[in-house]
TORDRENZA-986830 format. One line per field, with one value per residue (C-alpha): residue number from 1; residue in one letter; z negated, x negated, y negated. Coordinates in nm, 2 decimals, decimal comma. Example, Ala and Ser with C-alpha at 12.3 -4.5 7.8 and 13.67 -1.06 7.14 Angstrom:
<pts>
num	[1; 2]
residuo	[A; S]
z	[-0,78; -0,71]
x	[-1,23; -1,37]
y	[0,45; 0,11]
</pts>
This chain:
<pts>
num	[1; 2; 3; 4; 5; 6; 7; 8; 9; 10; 11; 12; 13; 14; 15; 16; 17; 18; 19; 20; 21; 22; 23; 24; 25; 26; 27; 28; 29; 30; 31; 32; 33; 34; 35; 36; 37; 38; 39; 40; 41; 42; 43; 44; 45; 46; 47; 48; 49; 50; 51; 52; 53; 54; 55; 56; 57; 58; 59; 60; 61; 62; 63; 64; 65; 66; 67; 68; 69; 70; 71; 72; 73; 74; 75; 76; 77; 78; 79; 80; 81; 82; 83; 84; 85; 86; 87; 88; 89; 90; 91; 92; 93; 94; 95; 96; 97; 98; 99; 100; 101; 102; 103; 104; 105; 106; 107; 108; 109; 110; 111; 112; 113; 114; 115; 116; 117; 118; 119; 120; 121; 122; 123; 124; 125; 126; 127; 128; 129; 130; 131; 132; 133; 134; 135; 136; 137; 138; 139; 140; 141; 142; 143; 144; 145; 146; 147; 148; 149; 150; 151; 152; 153; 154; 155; 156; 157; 158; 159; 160; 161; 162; 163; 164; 165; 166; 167; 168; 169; 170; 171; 172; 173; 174; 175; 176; 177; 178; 179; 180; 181; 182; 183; 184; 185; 186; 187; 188; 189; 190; 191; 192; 193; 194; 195; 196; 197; 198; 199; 200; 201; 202; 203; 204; 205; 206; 207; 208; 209; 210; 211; 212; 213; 214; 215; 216; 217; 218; 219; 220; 221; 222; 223; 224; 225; 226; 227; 228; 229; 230; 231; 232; 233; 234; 235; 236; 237; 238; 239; 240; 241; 242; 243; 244; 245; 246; 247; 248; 249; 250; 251; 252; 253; 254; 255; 256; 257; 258; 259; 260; 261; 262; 263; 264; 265; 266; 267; 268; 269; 270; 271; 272; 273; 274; 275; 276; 277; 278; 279; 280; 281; 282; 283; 284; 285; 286; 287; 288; 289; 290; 291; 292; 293; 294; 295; 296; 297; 298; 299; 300; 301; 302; 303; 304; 305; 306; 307; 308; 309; 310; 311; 312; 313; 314; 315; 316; 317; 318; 319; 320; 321; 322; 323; 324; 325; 326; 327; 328; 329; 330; 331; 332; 333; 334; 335; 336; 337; 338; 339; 340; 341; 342; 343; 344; 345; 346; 347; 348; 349; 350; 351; 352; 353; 354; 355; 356; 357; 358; 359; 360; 361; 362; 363; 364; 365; 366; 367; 368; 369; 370; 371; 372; 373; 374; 375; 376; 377; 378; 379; 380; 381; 382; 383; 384; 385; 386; 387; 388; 389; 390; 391; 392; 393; 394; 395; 396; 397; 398; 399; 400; 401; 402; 403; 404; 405; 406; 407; 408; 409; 410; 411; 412; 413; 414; 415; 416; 417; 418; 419; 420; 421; 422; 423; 424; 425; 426; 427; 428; 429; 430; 431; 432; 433; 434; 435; 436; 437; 438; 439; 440; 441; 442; 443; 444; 445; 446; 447; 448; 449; 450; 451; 452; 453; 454; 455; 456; 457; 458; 459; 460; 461; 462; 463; 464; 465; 466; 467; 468; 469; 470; 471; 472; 473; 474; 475; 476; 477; 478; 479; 480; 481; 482; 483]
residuo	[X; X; X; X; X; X; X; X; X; X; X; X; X; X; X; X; X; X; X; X; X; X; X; X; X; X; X; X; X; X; X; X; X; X; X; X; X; X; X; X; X; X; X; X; X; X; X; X; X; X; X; X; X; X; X; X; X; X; X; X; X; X; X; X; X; X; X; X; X; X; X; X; X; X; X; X; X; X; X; X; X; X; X; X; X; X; X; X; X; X; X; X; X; X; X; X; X; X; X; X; X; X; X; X; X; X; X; X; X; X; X; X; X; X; X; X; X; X; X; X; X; X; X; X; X; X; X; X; X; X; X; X; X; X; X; X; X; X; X; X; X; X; X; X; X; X; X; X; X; X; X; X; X; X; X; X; X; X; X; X; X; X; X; X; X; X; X; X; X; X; X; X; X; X; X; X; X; X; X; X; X; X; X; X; X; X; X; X; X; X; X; X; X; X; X; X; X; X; X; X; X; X; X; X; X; X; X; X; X; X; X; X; X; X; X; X; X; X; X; X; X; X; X; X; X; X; X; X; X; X; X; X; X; X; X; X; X; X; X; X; X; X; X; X; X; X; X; X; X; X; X; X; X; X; X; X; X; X; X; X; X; X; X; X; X; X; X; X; X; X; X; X; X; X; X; X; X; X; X; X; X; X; X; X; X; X; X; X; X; X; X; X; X; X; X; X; X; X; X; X; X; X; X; X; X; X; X; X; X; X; X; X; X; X; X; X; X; X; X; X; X; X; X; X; X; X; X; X; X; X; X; X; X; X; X; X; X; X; X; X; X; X; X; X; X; X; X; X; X; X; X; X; X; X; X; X; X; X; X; X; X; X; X; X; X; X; X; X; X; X; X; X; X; X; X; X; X; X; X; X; X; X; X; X; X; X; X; X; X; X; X; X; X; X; X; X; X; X; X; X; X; X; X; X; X; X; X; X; X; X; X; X; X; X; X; X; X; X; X; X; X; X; X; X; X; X; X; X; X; X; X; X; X; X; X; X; X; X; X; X; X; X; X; X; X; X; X; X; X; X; X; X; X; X; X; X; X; X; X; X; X; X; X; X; X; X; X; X; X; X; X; X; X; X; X; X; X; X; X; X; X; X; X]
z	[-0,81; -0,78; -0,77; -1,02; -1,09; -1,27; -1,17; -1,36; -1,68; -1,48; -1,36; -1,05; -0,84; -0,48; -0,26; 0,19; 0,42; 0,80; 0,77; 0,52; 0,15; -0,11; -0,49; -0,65; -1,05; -1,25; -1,42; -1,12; -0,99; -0,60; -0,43; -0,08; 0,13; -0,10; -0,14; 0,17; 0,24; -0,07; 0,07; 0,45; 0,35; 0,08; 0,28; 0,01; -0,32; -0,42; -0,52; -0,36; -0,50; -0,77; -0,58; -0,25; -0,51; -0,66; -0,30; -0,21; -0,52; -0,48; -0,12; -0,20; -0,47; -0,23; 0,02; -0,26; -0,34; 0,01; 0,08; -0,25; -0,11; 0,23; 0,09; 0,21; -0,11; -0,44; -0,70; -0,98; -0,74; -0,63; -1,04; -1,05; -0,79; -0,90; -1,30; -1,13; -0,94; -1,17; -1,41; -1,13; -1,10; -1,46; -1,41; -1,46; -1,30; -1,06; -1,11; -0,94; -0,59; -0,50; -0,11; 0,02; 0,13; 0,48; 0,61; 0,96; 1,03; 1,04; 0,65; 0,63; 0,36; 0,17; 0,24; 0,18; -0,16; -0,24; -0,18; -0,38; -0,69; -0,71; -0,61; -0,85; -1,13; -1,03; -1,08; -1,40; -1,50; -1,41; -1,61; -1,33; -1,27; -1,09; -0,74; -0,74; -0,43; -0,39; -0,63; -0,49; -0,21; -0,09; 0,27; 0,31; -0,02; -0,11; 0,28; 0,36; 0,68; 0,68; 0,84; 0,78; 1,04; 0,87; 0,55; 0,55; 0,74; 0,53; 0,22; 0,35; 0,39; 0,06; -0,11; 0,13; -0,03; -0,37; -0,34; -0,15; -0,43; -0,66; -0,44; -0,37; -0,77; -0,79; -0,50; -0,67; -0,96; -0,78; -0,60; -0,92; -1,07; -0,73; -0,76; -1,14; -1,01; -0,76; -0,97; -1,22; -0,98; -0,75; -0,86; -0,78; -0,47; -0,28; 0,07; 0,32; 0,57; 0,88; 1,06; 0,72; 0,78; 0,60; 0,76; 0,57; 0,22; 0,04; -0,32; -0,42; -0,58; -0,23; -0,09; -0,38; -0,27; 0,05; -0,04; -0,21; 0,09; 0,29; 0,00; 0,01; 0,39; 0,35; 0,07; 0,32; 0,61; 0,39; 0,34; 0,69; 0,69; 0,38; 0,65; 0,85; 0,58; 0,51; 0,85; 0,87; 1,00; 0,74; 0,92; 1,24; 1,13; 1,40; 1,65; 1,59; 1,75; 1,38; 1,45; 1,14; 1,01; 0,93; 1,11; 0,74; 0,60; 0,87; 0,76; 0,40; 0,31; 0,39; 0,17; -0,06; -0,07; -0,12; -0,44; -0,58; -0,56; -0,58; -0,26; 0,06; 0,29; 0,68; 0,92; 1,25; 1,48; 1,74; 1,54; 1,84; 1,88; 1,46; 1,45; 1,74; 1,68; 1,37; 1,49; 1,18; 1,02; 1,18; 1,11; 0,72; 0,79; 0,97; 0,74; 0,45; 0,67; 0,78; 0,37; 0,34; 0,54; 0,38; 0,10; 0,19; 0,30; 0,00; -0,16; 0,03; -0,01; -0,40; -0,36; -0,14; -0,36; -0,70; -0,50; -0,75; -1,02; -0,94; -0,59; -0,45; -0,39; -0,74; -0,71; -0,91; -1,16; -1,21; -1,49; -1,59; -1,64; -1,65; -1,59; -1,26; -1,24; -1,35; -1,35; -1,28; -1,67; -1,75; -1,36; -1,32; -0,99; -0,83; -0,87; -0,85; -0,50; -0,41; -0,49; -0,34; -0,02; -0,05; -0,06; 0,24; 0,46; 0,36; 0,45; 0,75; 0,86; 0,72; 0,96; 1,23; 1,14; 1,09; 1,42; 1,61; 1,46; 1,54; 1,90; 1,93; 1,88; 2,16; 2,27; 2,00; 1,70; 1,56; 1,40; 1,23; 0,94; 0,67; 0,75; 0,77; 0,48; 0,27; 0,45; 0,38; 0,04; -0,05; 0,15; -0,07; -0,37; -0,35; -0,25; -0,57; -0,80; -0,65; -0,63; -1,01; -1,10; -0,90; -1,13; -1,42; -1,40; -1,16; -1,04; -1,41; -1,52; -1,22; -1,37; -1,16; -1,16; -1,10; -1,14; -0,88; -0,64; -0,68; -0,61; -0,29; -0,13; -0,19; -0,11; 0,21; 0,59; 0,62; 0,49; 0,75; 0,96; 0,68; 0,76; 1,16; 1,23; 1,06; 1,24; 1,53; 1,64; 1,81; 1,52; 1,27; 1,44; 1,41; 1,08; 0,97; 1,20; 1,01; 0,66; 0,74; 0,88; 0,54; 0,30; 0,15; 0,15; 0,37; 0,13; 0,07; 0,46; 0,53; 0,27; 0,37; 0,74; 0,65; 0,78; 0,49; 0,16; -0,17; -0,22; 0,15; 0,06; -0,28; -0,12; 0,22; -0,02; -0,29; -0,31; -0,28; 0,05; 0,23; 0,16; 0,21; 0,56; 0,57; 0,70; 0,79; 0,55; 0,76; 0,73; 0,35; 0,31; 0,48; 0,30; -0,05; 0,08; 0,18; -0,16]
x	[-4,00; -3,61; -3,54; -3,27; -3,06; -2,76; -2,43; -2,10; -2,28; -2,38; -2,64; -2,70; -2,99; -3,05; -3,04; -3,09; -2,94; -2,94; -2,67; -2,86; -2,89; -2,60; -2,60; -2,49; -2,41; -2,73; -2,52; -2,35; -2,47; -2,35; -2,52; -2,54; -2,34; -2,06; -1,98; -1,94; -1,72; -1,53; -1,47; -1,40; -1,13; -0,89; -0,65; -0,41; -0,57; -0,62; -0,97; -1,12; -0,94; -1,19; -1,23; -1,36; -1,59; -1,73; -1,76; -2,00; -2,21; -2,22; -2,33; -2,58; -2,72; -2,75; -2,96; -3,18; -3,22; -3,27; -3,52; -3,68; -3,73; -3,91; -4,09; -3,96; -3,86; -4,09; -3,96; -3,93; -3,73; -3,52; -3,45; -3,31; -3,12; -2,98; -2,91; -2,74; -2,48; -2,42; -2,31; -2,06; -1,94; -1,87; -1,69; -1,89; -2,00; -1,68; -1,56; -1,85; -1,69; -1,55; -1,41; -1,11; -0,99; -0,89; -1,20; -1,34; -1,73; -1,59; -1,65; -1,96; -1,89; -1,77; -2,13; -2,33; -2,17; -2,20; -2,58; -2,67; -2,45; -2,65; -2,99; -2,93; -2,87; -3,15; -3,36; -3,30; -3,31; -3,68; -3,73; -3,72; -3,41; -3,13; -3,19; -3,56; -3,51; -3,87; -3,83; -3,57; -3,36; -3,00; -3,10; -3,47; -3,45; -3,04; -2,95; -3,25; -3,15; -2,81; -2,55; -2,20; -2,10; -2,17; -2,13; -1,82; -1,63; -1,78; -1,68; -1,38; -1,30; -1,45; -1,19; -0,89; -1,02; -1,01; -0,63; -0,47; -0,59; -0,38; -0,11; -0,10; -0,15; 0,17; 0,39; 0,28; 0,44; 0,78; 0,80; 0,76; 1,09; 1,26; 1,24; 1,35; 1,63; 1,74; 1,67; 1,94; 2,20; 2,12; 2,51; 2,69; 2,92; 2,91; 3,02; 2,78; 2,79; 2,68; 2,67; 2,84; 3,16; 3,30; 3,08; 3,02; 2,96; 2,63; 2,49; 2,36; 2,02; 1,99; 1,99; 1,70; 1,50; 1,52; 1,39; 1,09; 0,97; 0,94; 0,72; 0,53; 0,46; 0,39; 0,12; -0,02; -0,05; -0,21; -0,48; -0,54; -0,55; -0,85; -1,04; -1,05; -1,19; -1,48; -1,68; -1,88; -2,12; -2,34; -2,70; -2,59; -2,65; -2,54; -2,39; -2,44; -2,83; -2,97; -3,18; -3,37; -3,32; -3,59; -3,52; -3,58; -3,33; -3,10; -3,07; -3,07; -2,82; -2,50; -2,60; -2,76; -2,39; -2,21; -2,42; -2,42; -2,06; -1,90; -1,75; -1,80; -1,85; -2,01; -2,28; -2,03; -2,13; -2,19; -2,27; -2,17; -1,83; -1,77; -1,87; -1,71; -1,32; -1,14; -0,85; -0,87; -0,74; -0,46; -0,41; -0,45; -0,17; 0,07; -0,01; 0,12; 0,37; 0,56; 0,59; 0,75; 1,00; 1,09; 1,06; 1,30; 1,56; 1,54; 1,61; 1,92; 2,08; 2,03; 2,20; 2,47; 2,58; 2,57; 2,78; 3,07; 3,15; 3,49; 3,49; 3,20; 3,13; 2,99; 2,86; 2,57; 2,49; 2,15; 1,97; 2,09; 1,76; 1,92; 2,20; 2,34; 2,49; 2,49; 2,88; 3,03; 3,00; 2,88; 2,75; 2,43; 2,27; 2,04; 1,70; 1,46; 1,55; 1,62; 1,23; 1,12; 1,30; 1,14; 0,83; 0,88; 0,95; 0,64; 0,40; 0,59; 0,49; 0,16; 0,13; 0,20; -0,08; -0,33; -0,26; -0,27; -0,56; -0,73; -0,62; -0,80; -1,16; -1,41; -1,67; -1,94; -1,76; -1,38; -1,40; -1,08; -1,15; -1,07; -0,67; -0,63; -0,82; -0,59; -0,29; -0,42; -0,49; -0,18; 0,04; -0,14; -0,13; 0,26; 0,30; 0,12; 0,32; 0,69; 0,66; 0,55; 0,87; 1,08; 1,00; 1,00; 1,26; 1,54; 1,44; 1,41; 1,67; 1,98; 2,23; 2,56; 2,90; 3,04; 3,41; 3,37; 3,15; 3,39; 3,70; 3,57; 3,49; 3,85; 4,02; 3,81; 3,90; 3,53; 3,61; 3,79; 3,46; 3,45; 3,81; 3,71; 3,65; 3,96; 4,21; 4,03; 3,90; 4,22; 4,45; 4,21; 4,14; 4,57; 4,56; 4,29; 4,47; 4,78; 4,61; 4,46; 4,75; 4,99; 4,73; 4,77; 4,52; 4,36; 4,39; 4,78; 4,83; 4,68; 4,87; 5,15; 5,14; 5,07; 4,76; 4,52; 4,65; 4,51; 4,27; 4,14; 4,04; 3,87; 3,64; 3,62; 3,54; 3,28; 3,08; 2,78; 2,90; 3,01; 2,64; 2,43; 2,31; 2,45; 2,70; 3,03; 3,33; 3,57; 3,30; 3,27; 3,62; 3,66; 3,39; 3,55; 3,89; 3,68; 3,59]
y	[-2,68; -2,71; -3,08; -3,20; -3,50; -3,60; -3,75; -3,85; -3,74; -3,39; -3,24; -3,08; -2,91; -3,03; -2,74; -2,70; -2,54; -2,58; -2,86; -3,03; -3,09; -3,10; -3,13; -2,82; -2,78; -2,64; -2,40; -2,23; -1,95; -2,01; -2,22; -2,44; -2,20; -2,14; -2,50; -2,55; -2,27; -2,40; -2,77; -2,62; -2,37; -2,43; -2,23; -2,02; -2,17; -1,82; -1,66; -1,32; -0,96; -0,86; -0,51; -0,69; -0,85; -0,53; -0,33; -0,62; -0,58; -0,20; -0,32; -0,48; -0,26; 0,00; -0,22; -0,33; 0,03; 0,14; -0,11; -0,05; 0,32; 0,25; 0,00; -0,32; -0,46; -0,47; -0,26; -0,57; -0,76; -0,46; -0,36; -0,73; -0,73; -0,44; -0,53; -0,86; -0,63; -0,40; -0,69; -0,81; -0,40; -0,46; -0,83; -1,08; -1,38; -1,31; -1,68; -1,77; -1,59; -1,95; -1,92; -1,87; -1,52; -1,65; -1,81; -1,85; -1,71; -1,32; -1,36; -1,50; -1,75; -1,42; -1,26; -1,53; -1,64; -1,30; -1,30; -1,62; -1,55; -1,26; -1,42; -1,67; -1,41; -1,19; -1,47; -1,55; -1,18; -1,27; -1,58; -1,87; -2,08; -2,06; -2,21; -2,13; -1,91; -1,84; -1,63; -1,45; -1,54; -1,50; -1,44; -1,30; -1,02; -0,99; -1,01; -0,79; -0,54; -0,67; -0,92; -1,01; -0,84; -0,46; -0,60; -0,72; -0,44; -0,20; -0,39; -0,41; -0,02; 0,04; -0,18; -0,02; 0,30; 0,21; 0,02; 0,29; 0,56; 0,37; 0,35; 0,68; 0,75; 0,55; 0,69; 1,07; 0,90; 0,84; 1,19; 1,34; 1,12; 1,22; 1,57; 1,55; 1,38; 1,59; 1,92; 1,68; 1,61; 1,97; 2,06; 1,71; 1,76; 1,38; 1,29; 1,21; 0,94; 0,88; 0,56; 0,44; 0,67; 0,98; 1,27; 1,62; 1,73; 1,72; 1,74; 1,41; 1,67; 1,71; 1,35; 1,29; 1,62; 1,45; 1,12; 1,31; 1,47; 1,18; 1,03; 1,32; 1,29; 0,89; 1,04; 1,29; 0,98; 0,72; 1,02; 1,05; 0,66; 0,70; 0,93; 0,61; 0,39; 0,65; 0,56; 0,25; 0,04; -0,05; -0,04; -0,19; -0,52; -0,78; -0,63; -0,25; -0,23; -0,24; -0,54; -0,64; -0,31; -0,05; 0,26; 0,47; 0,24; 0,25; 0,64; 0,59; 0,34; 0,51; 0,76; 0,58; 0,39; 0,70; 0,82; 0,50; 0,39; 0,78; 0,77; 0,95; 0,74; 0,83; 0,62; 0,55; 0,79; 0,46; 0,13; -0,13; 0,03; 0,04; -0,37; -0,45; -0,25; -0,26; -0,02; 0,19; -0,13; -0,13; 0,24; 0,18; -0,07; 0,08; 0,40; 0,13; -0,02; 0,31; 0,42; 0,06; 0,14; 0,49; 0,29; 0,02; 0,30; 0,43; 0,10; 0,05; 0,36; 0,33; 0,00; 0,11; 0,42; 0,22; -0,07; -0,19; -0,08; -0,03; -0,19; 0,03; 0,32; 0,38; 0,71; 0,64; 0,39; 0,20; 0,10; -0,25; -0,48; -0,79; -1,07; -1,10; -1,46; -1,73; -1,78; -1,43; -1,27; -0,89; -0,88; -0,67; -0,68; -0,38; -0,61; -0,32; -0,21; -0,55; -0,62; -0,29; -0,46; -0,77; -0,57; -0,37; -0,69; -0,92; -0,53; -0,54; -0,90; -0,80; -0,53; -0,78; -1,01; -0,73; -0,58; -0,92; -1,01; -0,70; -0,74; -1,06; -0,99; -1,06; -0,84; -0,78; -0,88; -0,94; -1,30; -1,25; -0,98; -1,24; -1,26; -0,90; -0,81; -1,07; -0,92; -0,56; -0,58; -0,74; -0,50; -0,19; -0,41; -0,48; -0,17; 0,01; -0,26; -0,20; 0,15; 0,10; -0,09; 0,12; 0,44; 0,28; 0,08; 0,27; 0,59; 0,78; 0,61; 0,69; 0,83; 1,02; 0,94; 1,32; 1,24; 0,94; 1,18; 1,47; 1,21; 1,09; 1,47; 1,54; 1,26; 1,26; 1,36; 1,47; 1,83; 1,88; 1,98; 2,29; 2,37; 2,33; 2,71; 2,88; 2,65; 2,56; 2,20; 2,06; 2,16; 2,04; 1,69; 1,66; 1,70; 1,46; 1,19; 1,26; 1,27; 0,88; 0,79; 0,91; 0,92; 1,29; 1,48; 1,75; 2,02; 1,96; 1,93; 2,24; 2,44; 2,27; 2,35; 2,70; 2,71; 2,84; 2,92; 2,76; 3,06; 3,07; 2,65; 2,71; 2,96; 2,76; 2,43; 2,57; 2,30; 2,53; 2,67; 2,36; 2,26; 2,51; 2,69; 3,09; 3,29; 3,09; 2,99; 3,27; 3,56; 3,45; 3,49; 3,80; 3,94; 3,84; 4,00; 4,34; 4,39]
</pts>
């Protein structure tokens, strides 16, 4: 008989745990445990991701199944437990997930909430109340064969999985607007620059083929980071020995887990080390981290060659998305990059915390998976959303100032290094002194000095050749002259 009473006009159910008793609202479906966890850490203010939330039910429907199947569960119990977590799959009763994401216990309070939500549904699903835990309970039928500690990390990987597929359905999105873009701008002639100084010709097509490959490569490492999200250590229960665990469930429920939520996952090949080190973690992280920085590069650059209007470098120009000032009239600022920036930093210090708290567990068990699933999950999540923006809102919409482009090639020392090898290196580097220090230009030095004629520097300076690996600009020309 669950023992009621009312307060403030309310009324509440009196429910135990090993601290004591506590009066919990008759129409909640967490109980004891989760209040506690509620009162101990209001830490952010924020509430669980909703896909930690659904890896635990599909958790937990898999041990109910798995226990079903050897036996250890009865099958009317098992159905509800099972009808209860395939309503939170579906997104209900997710405002009843009340504690914070960073939480000390290694994530029990995450667990154990987890397990009386759904107790307390499955038991209405069978006609009693909720908190009438002999009916079923959060610990002895939901927690059955498990602990937090193989639980959690494997909840944890199974929501890593899920968040970097959408990341990576987003990045596929931006190397597919890259290599548009540098397909668009394959014929504009640009200068290069190295170390933010005039260097060597390029096509600005091939500065955007070159930002697509390294998003390609980041796609490739975030799906050798998934292969470390697929091994887990659900069936080691505590510490990896599988105490509490039946040895027939021990083999069943990682594939049970696979079939029932349609992904592969794999038993750890040894259970103490999977609970005890969460290096793959860190992987995931610094697989997330390293495409924040290409991202972040990217970013700049985009911002560097739209600088201006007319005091920049304006090669390109950006789509304008909104006011710049609030004093300085018609000024439009890069904000998409400078978000994608902002973005890259906060997975950066993410990465930090992750891989500090992952340093710092202590022999059986890392007590610290709370902070660095909040900083995971919010480092994929950014991620997924800037890259978003970023396409939609900069990338397909870049647009090339040719004139301005073509204007700074010529008007540039840095064709000299084309020039290099018909007049040789000392003569050349004379003439580039003397065009920075007069201000004409290389091309009407040369012809002036007699050293090329106005033919021999069209053909040396075909914006093709000059950027382009082949046969050098003096066996072009001789070749041309041959025929």
């Amino acid at each position: 008989m669950i023992e009621k009473r009312n307060q403030d006009g309310k009324e509440y159910r009196l429910e135990n745990d090993s601290i004591g008793s506590k009066n919990v609202p008759s129409d909640v479906y967490y109980g004891v445990q989760s209040m506690r966890a509620a009162e101990n850490f209001r830490i952010t203010g924020l509430y669980m991701h909703p896909e930690i939330i659904n890896s635990l039910a599909y958790i937990k429907k898999a041990c109910a199944v798995t226990n079903c199947e050897v036996g250890l569960l009865e099958r009317k119990k098992a159905n509800a437990i099972v009808q209860a977590c395939d309503e939170i799959i579906n997104g209900k009763l997710h405002e009843f997930f009340i504690v914070d994401p960073i939480q000390g216990g290694a994530g029990t309070s995450l667990n154990m909430n987890a397990n009386e939500v759904i107790a307390n549904r499955a038991i209405e699903i069978l006609g009693g109340e909720k908190g009438d835990y002999s009916i079923i309970n959060p610990n002895d039928h939901v927690n059955y064969g498990q602990s937090t500690n193989d639980v959690i990390p494997t909840a944890g990987k199974m929501t890593s999985l899920r968040l970097l597929q959408n990341a990576q359905k987003e990045l596929r999105r931006l190397h597919a607007a890259l290599c548009k873009k540098a397909e668009e701008f394959n014929h504009v002639i640009k200068m290069a620059r190295t170390q933010m100084q005039d260097a060597v010709p390029i096509r600005l097509g091939q500065e955007f083929q070159a930002y697509s490959v390294a998003i390609m490569r980041d796609i490739n490492r975030m799906d050798k980071a998934k292969d470390e999200m697929r091994m887990v250590n659900l069936g080691g229960t505590a510490v990896g020995t599988g105490m509490n665990a039946d040895e027939q469930y021990v083999r069943r429920i990682v594939p049970n887990l696979s079939q029932i939520s349609g992904m592969d996952f794999v038993q750890a090949y040894d259970l103490i080390d999977a609970t005890q080190n969460l290096d793959s973690f860190v992987a995931v992280s610094g697989a997330v981290k390293a495409c924040a920085v290409t991202l972040s590069k990217i970013a700049n650059d985009l911002r560097l060659m739209s600088s201006g209007p007319r005091a920049g470098l304006g090669e390109i120009n950006l789509p304008a998305k909104q006011n710049g000032s609030s004093i300085m009239p018609g000024k439009v600022n890069p904000v998409i990059p400078e978000v994608v920036n902002q973005v890259a930093f906060n997975i950066i210090g993410n990465d930090m915390t992750i891989t500090m708290a992952a340093e710092a567990g202590q022999l059986e068990l890392n007590a610290f998976e709370p902070i660095i699933f909040y900083c995971l999950f919010q480092s994929i999540d950014t991620l997924a959303y800037a890259v978003q923006t970023f396409v939609d809102n900069c990338v397909l919409g870049i647009t090339a100032n040719e004139a301005r482009c073509r204007e700074l090639v010529e008007n540039s020392v840095g064709i000299i290094t084309a020039i290099c090898p018909h007049v040789g290196y000392q003569t050349a580097a004379e003439v580039a002194k003397e065009a920075i220090k007069t201000g004409k230009s290389i091309r009407s030095l040369i012809v002036e000095k007699n050293l090329l004629t106005a033919e021999q520097l069209d053909e040396i300076l075909d914006p093709m050749e000059m950027t382009e690996p082949g046969i050098s600009g003096k066996e072009l020309i001789l070749k041309k002259q041959k025929k």
